[in-house]
PQR file of N, CA, C, O and H, with PARSE charges and radii, in Angstrom:
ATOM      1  N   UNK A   1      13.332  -4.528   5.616 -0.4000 1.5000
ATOM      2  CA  UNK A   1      12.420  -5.396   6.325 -0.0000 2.0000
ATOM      3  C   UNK A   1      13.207  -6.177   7.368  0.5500 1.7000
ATOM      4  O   UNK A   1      14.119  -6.894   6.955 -0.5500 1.4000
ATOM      5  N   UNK A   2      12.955  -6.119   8.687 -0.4000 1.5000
ATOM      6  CA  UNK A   2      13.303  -7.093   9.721 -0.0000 2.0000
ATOM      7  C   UNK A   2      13.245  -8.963   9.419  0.5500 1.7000
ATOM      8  O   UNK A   2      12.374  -9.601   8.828 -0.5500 1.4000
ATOM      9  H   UNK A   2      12.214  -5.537   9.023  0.4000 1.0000
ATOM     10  N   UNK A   3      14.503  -9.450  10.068 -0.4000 1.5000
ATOM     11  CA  UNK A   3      14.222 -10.350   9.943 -0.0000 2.0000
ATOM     12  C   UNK A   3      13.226 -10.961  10.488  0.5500 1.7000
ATOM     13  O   UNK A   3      12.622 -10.362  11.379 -0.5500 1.4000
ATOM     14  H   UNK A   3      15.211  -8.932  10.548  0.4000 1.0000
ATOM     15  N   UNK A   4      12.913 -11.944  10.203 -0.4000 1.5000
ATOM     16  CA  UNK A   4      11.448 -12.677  10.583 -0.0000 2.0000
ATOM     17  C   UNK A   4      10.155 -12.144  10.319  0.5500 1.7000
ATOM     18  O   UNK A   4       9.093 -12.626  10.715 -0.5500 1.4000
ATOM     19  H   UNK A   4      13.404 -12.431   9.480  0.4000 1.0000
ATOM     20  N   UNK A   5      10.292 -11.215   9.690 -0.4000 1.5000
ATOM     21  CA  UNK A   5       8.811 -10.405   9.477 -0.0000 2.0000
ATOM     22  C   UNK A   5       8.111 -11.085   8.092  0.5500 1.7000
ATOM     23  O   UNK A   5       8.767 -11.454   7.118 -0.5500 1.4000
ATOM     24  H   UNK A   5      11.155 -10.823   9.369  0.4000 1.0000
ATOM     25  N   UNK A   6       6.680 -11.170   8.211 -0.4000 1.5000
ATOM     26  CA  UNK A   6       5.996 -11.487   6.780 -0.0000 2.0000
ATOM     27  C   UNK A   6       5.178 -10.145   6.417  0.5500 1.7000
ATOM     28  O   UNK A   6       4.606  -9.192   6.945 -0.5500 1.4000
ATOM     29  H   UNK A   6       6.147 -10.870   9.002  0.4000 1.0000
ATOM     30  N   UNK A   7       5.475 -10.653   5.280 -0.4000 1.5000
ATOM     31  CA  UNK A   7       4.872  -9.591   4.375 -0.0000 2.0000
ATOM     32  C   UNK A   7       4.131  -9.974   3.315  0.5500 1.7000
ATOM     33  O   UNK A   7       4.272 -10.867   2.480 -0.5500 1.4000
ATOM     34  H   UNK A   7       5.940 -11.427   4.851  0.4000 1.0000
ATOM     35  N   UNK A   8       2.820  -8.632   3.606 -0.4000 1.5000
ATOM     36  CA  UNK A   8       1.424  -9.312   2.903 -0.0000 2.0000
ATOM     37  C   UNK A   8       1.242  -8.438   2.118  0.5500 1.7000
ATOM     38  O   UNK A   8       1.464  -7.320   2.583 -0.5500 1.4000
ATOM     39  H   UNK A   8       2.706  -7.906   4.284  0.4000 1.0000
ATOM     40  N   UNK A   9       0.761  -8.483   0.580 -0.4000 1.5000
ATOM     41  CA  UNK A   9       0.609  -7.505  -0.215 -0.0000 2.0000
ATOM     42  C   UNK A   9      -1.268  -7.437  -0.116  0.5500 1.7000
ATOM     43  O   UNK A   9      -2.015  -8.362  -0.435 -0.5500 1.4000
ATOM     44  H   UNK A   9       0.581  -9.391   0.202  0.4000 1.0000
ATOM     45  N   UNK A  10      -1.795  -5.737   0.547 -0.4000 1.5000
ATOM     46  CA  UNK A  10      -3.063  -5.920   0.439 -0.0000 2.0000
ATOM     47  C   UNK A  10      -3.574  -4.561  -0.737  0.5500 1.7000
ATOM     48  O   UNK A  10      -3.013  -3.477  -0.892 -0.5500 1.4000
ATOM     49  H   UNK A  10      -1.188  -4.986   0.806  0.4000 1.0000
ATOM     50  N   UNK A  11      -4.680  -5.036  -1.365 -0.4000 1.5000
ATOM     51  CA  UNK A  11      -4.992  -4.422  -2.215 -0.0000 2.0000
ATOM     52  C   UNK A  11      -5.891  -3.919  -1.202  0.5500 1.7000
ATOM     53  O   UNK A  11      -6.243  -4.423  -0.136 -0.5500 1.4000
ATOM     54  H   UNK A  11      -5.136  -5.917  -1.239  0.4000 1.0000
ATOM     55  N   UNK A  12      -6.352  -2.237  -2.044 -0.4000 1.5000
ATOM     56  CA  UNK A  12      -7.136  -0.952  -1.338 -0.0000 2.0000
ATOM     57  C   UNK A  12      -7.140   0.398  -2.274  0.5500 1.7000
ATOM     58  O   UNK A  12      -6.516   0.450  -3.334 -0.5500 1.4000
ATOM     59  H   UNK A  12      -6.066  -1.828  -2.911  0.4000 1.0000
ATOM     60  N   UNK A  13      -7.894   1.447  -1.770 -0.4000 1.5000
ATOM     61  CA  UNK A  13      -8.475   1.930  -2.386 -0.0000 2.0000
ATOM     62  C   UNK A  13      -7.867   3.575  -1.625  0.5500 1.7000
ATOM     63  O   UNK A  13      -8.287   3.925  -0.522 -0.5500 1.4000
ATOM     64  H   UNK A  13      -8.401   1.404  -0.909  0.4000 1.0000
ATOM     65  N   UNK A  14      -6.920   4.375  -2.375 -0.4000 1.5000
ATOM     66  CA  UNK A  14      -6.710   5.377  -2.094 -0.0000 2.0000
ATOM     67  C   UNK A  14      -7.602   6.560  -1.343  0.5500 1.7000
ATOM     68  O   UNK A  14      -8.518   6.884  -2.099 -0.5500 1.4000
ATOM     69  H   UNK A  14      -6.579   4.091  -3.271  0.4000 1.0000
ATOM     70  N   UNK A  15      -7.630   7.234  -0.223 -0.4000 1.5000
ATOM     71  CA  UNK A  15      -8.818   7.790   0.207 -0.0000 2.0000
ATOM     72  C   UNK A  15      -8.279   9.509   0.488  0.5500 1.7000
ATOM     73  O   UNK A  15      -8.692  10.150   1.455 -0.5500 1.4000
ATOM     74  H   UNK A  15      -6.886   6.970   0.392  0.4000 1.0000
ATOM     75  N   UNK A  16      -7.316  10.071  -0.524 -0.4000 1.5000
ATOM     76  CA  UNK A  16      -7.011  11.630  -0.457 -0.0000 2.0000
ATOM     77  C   UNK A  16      -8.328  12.059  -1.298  0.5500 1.7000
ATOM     78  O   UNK A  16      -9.219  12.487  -0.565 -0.5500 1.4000
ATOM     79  H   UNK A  16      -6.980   9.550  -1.309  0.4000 1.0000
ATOM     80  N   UNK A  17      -8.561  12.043  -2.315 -0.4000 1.5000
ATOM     81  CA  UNK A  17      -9.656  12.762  -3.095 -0.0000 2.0000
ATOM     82  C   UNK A  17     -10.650  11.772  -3.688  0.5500 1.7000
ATOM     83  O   UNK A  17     -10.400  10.571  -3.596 -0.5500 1.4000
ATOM     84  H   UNK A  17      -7.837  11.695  -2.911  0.4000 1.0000
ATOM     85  N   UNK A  18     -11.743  12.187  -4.281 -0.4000 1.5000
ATOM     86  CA  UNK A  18     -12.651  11.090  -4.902 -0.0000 2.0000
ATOM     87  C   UNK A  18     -12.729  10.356  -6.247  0.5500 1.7000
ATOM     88  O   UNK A  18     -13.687   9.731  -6.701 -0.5500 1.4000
ATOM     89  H   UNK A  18     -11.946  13.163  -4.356  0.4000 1.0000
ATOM     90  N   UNK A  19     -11.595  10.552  -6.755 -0.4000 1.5000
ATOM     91  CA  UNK A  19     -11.125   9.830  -7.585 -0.0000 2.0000
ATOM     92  C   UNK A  19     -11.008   8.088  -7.101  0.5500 1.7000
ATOM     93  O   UNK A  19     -11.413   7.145  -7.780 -0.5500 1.4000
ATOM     94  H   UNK A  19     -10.816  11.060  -6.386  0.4000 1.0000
ATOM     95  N   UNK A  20     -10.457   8.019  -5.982 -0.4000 1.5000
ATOM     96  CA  UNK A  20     -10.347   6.776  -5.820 -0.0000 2.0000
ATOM     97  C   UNK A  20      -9.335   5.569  -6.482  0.5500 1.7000
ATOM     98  O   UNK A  20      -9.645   4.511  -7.031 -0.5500 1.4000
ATOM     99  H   UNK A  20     -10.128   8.786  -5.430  0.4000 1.0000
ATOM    100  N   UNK A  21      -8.276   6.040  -6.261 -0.4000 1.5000
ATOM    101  CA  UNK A  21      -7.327   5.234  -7.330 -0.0000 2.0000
ATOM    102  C   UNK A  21      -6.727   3.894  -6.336  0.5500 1.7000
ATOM    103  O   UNK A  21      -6.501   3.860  -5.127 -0.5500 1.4000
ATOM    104  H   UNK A  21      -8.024   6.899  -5.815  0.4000 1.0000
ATOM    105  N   UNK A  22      -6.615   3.084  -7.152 -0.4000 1.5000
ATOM    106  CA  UNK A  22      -6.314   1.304  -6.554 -0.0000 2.0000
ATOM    107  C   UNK A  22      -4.755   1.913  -5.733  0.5500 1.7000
ATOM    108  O   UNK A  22      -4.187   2.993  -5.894 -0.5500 1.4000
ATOM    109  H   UNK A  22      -6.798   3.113  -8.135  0.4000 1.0000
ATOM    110  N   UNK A  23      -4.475   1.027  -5.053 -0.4000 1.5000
ATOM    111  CA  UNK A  23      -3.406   0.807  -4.179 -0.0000 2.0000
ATOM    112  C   UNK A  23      -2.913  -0.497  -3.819  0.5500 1.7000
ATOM    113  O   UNK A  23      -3.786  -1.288  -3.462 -0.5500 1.4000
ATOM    114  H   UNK A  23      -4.936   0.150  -4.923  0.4000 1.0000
ATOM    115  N   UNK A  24      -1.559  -0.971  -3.827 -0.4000 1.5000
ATOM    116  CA  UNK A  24      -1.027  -2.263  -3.198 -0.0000 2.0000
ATOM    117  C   UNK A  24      -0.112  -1.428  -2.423  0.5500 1.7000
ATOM    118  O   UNK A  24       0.637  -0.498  -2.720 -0.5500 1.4000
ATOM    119  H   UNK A  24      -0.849  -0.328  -4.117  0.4000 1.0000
ATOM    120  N   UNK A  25      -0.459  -2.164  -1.118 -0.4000 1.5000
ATOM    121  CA  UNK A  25       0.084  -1.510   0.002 -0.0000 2.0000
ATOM    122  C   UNK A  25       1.262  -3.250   0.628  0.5500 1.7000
ATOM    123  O   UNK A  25       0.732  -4.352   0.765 -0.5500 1.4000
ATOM    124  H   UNK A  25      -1.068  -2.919  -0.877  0.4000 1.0000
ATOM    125  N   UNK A  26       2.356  -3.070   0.811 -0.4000 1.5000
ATOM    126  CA  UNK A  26       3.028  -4.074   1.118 -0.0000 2.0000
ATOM    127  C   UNK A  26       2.875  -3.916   2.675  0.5500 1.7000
ATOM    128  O   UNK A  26       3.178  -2.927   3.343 -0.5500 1.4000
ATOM    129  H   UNK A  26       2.787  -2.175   0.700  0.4000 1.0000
ATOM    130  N   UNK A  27       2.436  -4.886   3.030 -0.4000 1.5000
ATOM    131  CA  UNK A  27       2.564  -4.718   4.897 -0.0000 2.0000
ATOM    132  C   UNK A  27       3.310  -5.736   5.413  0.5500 1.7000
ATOM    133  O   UNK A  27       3.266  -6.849   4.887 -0.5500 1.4000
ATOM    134  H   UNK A  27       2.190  -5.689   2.488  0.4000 1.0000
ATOM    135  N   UNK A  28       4.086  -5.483   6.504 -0.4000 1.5000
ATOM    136  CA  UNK A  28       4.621  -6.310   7.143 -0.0000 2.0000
ATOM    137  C   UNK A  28       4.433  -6.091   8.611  0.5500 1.7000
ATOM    138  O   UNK A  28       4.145  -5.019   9.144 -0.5500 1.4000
ATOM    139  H   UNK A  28       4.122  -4.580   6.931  0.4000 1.0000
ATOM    140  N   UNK A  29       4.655  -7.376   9.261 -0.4000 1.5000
ATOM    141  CA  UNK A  29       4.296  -7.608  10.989 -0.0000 2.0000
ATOM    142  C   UNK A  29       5.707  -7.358  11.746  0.5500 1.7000
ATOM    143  O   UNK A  29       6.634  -8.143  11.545 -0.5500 1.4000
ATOM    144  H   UNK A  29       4.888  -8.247   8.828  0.4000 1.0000
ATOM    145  N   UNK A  30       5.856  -6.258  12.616 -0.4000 1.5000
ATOM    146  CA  UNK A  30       6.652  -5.943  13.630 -0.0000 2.0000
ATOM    147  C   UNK A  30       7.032  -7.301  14.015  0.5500 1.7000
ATOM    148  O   UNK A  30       6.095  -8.041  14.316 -0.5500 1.4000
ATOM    149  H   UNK A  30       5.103  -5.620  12.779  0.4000 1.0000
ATOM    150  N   UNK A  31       7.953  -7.673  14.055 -0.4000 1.5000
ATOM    151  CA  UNK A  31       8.514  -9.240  14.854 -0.0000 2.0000
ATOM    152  C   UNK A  31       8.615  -8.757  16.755  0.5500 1.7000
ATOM    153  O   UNK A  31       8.244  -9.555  17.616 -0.5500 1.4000
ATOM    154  H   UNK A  31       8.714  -7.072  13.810  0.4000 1.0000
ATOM    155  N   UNK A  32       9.048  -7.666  17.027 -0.4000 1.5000
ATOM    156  CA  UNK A  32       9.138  -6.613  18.285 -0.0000 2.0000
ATOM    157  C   UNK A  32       8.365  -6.640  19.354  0.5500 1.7000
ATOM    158  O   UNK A  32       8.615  -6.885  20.534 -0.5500 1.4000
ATOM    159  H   UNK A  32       9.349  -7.018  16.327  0.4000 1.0000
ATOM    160  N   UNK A  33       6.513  -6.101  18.289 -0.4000 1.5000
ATOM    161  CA  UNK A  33       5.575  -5.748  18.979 -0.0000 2.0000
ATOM    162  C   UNK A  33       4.283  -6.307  18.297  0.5500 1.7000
ATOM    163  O   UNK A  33       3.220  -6.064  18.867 -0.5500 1.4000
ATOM    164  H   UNK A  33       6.310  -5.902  17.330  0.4000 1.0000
ATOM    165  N   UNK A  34       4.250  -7.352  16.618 -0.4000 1.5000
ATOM    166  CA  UNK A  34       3.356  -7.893  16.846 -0.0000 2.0000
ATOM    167  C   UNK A  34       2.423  -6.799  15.718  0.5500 1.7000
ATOM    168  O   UNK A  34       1.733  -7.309  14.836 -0.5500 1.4000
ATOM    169  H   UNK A  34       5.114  -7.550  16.155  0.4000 1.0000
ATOM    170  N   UNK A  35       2.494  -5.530  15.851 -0.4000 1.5000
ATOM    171  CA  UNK A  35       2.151  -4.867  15.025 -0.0000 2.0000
ATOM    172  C   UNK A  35       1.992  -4.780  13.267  0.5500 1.7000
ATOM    173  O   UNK A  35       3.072  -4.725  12.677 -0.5500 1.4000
ATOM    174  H   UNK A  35       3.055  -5.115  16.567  0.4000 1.0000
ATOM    175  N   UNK A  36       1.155  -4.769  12.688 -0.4000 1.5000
ATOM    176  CA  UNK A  36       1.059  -4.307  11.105 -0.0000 2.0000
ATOM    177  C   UNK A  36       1.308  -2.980  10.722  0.5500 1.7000
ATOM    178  O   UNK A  36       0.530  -2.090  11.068 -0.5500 1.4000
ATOM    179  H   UNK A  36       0.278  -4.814  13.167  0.4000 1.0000
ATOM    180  N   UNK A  37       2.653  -2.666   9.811 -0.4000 1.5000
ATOM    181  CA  UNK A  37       3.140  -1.518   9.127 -0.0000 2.0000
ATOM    182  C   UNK A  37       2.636  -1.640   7.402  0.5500 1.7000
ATOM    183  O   UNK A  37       2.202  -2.564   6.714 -0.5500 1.4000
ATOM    184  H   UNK A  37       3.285  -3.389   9.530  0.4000 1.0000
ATOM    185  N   UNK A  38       2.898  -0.437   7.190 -0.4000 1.5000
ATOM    186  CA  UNK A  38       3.428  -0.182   5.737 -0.0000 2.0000
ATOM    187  C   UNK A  38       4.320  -0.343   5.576  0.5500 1.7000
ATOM    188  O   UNK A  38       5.077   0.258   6.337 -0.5500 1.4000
ATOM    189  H   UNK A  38       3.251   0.314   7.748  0.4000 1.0000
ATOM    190  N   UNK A  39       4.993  -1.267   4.479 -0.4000 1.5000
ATOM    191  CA  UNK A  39       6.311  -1.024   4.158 -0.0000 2.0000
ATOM    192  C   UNK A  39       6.396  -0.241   2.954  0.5500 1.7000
ATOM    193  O   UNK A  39       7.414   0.423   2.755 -0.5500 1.4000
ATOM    194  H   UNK A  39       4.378  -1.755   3.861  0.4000 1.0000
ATOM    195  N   UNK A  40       5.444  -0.239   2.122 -0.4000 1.5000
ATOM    196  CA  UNK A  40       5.613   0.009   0.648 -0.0000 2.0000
ATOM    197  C   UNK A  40       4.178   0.152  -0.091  0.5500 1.7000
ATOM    198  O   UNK A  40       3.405  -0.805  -0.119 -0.5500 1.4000
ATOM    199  H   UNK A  40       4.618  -0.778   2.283  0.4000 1.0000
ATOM    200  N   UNK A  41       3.782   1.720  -0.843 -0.4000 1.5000
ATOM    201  CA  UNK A  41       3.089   1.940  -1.440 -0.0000 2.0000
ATOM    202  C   UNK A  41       2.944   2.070  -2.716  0.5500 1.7000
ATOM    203  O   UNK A  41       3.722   2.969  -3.032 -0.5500 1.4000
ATOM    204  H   UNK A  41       4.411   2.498  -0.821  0.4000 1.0000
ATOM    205  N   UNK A  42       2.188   1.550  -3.997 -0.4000 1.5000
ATOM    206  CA  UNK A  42       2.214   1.427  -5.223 -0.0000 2.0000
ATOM    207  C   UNK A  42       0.917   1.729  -5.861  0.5500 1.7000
ATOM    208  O   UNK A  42      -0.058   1.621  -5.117 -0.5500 1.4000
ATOM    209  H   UNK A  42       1.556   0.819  -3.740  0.4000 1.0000
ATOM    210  N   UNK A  43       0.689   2.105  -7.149 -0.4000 1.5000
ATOM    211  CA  UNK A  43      -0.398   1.894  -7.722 -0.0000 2.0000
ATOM    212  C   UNK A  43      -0.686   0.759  -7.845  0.5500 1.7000
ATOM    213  O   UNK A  43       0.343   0.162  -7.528 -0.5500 1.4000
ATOM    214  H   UNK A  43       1.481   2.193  -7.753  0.4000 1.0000
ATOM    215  N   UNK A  44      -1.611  -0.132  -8.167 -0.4000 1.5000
ATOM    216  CA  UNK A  44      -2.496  -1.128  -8.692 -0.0000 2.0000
ATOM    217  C   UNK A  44      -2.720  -1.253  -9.892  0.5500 1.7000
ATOM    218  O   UNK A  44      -3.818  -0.849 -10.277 -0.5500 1.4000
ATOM    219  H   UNK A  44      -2.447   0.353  -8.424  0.4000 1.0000
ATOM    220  N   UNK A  45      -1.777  -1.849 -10.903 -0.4000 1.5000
ATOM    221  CA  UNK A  45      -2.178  -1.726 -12.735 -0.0000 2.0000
ATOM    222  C   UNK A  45      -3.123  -2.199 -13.094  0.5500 1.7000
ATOM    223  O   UNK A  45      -3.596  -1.889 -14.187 -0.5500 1.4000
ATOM    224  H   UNK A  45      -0.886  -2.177 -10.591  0.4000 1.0000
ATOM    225  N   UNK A  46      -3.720  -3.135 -12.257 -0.4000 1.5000
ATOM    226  CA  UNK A  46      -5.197  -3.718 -12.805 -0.0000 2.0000
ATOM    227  C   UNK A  46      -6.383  -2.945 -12.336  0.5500 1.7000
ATOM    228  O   UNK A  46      -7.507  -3.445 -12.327 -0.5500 1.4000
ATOM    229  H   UNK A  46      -3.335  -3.387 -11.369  0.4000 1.0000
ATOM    230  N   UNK A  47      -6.146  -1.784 -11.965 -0.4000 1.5000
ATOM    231  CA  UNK A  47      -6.964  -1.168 -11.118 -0.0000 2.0000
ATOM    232  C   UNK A  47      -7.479  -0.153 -12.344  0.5500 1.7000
ATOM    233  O   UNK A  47      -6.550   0.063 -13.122 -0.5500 1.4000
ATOM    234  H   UNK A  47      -5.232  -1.378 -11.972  0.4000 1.0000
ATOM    235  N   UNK A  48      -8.957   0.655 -12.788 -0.4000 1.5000
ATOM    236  CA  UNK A  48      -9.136   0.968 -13.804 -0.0000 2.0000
ATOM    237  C   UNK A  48      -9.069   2.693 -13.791  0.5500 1.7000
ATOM    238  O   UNK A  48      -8.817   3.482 -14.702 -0.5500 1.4000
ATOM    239  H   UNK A  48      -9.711   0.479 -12.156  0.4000 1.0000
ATOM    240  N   UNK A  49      -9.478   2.958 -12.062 -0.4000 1.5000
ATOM    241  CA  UNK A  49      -9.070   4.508 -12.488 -0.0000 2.0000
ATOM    242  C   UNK A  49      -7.642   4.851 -12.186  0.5500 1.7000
ATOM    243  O   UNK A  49      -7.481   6.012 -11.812 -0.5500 1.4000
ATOM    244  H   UNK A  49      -9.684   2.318 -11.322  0.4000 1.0000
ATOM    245  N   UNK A  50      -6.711   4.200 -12.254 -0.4000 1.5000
ATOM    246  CA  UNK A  50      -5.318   4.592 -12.479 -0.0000 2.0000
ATOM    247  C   UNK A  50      -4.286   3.987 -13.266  0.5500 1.7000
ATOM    248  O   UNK A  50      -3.405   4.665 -13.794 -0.5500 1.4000
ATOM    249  H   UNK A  50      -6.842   3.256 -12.558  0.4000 1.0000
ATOM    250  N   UNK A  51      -4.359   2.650 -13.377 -0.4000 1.5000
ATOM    251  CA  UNK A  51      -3.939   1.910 -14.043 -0.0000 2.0000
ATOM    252  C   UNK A  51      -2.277   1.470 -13.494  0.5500 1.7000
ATOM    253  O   UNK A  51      -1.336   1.230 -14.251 -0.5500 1.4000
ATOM    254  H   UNK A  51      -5.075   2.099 -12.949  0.4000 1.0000
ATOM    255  N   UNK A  52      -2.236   1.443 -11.726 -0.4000 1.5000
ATOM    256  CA  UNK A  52      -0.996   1.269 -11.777 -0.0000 2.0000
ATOM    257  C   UNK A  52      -0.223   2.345 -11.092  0.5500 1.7000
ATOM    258  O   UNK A  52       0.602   2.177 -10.194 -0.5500 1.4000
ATOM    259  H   UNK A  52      -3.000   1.638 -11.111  0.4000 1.0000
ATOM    260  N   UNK A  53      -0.849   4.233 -11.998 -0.4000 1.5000
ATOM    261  CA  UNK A  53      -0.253   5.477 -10.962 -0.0000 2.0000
ATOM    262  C   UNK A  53      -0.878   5.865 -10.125  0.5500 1.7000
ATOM    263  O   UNK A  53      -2.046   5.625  -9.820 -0.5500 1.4000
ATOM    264  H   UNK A  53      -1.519   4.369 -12.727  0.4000 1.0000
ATOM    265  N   UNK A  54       0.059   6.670  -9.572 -0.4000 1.5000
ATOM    266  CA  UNK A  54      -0.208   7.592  -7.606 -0.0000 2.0000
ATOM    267  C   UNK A  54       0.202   9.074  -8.336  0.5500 1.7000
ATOM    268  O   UNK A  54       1.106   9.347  -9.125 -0.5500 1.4000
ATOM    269  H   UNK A  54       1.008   6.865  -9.820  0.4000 1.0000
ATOM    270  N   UNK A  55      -0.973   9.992  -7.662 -0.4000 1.5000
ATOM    271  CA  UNK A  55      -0.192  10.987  -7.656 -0.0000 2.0000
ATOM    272  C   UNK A  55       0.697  11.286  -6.442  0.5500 1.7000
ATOM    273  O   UNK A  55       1.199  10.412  -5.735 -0.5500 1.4000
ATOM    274  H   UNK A  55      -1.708   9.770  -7.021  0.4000 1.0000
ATOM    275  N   UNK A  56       0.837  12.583  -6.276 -0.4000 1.5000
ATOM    276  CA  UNK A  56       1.643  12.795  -4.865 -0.0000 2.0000
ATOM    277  C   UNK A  56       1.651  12.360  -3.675  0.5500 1.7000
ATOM    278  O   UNK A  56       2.368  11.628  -2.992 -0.5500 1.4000
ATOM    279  H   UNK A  56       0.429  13.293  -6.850  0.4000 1.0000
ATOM    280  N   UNK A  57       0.326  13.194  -3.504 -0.4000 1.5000
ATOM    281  CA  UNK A  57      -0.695  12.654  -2.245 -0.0000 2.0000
ATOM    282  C   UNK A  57      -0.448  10.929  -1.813  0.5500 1.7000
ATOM    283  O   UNK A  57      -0.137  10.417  -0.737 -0.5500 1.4000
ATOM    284  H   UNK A  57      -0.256  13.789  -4.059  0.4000 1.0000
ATOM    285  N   UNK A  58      -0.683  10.442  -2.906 -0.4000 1.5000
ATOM    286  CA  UNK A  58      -1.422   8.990  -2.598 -0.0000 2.0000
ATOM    287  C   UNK A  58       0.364   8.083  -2.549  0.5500 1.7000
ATOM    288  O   UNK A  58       0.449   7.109  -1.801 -0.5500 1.4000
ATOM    289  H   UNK A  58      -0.935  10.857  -3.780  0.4000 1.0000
ATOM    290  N   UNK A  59       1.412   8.435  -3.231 -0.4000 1.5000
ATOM    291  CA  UNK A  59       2.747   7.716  -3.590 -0.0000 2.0000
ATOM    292  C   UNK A  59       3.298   7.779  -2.155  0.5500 1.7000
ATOM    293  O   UNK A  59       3.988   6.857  -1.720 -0.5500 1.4000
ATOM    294  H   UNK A  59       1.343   9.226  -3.839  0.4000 1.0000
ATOM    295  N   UNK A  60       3.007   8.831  -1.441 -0.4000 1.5000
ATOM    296  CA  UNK A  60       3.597   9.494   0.043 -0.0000 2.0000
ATOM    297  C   UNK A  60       2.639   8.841   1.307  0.5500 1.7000
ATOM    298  O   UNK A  60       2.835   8.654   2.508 -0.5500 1.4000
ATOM    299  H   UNK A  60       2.447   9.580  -1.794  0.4000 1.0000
ATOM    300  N   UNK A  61       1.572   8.616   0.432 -0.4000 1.5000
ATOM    301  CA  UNK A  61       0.593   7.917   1.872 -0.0000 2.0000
ATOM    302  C   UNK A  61       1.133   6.679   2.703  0.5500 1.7000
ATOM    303  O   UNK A  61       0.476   6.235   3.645 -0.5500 1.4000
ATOM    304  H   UNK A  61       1.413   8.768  -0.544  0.4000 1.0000
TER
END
């Protein structure tokens, strides 16, 4: 992560297949250009159709 950048953890909803499994997506703001990235993708453990896992698809998104 760049210095000066914040980083926001947003909860969401995986969209490869219809399963639909939770996601915390770590984002952070380009200090550069101002922009919102991904830094970091995870399951959601409180989330009920996964409990936390990614399969492939969704760990790589």
């Amino acid at each position: 992560m760049a210095a000066g950048s914040e980083k926001e953890s947003v909860r969401t909803v995986c969209s490869y297949c219809g399963v639909g499994c939770g996601m915390v997506l770590d984002v952070v703001r380009d200090p550069a250009d101002g922009r919102r990235r991904v830094a970091r993708a995870a399951g959601d453990r409180a989330h009920p159709a996964n409990r936390g896992r990614l399969c492939t698809k969704g760990a790589t998104s």
